[in-house]
C-alpha positions as CSV (number, residue, x, y, z in Angstrom):
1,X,132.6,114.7,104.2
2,X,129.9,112.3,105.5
3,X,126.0,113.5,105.1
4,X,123.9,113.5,108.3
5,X,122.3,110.3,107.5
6,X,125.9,108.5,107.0
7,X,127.0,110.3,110.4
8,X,123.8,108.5,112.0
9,X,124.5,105.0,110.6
10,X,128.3,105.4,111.5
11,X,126.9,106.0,115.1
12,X,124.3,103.1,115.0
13,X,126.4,100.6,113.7
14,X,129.2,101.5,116.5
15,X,126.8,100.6,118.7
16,X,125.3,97.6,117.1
17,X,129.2,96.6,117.2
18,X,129.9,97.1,120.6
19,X,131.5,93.8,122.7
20,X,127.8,92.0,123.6
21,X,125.5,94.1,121.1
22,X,122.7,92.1,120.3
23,X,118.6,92.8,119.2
24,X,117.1,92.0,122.7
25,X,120.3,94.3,124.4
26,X,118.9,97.2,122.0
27,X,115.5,96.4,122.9
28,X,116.1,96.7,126.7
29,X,118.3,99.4,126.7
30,X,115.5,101.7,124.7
31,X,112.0,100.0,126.0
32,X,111.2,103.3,126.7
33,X,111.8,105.0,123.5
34,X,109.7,102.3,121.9
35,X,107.1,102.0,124.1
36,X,105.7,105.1,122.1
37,X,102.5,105.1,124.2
38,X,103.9,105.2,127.2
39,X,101.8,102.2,128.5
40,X,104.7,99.9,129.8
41,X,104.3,97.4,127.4
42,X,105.7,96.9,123.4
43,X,102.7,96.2,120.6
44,X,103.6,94.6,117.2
45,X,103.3,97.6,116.0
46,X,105.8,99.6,118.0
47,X,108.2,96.6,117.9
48,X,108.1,96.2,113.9
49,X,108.7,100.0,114.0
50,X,112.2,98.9,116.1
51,X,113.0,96.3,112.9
52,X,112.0,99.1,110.8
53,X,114.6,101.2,112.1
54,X,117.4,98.6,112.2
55,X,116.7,98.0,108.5
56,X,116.7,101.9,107.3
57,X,120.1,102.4,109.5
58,X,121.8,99.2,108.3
59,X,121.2,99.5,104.7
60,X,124.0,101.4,103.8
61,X,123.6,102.1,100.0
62,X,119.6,102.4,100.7
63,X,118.8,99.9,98.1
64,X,115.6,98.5,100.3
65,X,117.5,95.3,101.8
66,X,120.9,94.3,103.7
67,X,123.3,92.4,102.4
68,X,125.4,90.0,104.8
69,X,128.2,93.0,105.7
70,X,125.3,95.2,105.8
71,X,123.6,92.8,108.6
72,X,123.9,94.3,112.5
73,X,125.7,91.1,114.4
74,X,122.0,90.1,115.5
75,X,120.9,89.0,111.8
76,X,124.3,88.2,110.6
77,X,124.4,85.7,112.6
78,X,121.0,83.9,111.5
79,X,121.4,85.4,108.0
80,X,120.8,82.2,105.8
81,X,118.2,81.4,107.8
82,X,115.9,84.9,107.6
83,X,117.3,85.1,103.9
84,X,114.0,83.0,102.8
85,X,114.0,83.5,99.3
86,X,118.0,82.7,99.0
87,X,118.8,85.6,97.0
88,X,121.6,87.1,99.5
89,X,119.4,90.0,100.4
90,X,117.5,90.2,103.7
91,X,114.7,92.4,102.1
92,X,111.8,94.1,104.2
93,X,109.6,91.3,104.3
94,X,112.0,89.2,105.0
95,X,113.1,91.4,108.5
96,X,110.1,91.6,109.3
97,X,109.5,88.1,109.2
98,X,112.3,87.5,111.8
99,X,111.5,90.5,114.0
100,X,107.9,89.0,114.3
101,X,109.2,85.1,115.1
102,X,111.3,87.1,117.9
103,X,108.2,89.2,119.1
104,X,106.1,86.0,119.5
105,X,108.6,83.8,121.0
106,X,109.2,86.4,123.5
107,X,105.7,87.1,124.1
108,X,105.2,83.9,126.8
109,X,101.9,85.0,128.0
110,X,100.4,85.4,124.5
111,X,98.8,89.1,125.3
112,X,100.6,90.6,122.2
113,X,102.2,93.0,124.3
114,X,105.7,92.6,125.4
115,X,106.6,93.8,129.5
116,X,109.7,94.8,130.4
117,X,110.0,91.6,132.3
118,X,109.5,89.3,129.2
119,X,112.2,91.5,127.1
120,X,114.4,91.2,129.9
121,X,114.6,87.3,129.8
122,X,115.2,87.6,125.7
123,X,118.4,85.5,125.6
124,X,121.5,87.3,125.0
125,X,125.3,86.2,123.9
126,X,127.4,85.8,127.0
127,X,125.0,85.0,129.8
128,X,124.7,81.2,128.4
129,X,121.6,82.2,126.6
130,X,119.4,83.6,129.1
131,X,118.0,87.3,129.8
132,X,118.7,89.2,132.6
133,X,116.5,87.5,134.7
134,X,118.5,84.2,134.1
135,X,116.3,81.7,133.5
136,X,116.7,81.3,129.9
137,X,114.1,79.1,128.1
């Protein structure tokens, strides 16, 4: 019999598996969820609480970090580069780190606030690298 936190990360990584999952899909499809002021725009703060979630979800035996089948598809694929320290484990720090590059990147005005129009042209898998918007980079 599965616990409730085990039924929850069956359920989350189903849908990190799903054909064209990816970190910017995730981040579109629950803008507002994440937006947890409301004010139509993502802070560093309410973005690194995203990453936070993806890393408390992922790690399966709750040992603080994610091993490369604990990964979602978005990290797996860039493990061995986020994996700074080389020890196998993408610890906290380490998540973090990523979710922050992708935060920045995808902030092209510089405001530190993300719009709905800037997560929109995050590239995604299948659409030759460009957001919705598809433009790309």
């Amino acid at each position: 019999m599965l616990n409730s936190k085990q039924v929850m990360v069956v359920a989350f990584l189903c849908a990190l598996s799903a054909p064209g999952a990816f970190a910017a899909d995730g981040i579109a499809r629950d803008f507002e969820r994440i937006d947890s002021d409301g004010n139509g725009e993502l802070s560093w703060p309410e973005f690194k609480a995203r990453g936070s979630e993806v890393l408390f979800f992922a790690d399966l035996d709750s040992d603080g970090a994610l091993s490369r089948e604990e990964a979602p598809p978005g990290l797996a694929r860039r493990f061995d580069s986020i994996d700074a320290n080389g020890d196998g484990r993408l610890e906290a720090d380490e998540v973090e780190a990523e979710h922050k590059r992708m935060f920045e990147a995808a902030d092209r005005d510089g405001n530190g606030e993300l719009t709905r129009a800037e997560v929109d042209a995050l590239p995604r898998p299948g659409n030759g690298g460009r957001g919705r918007g598809g433009t790309g980079s």
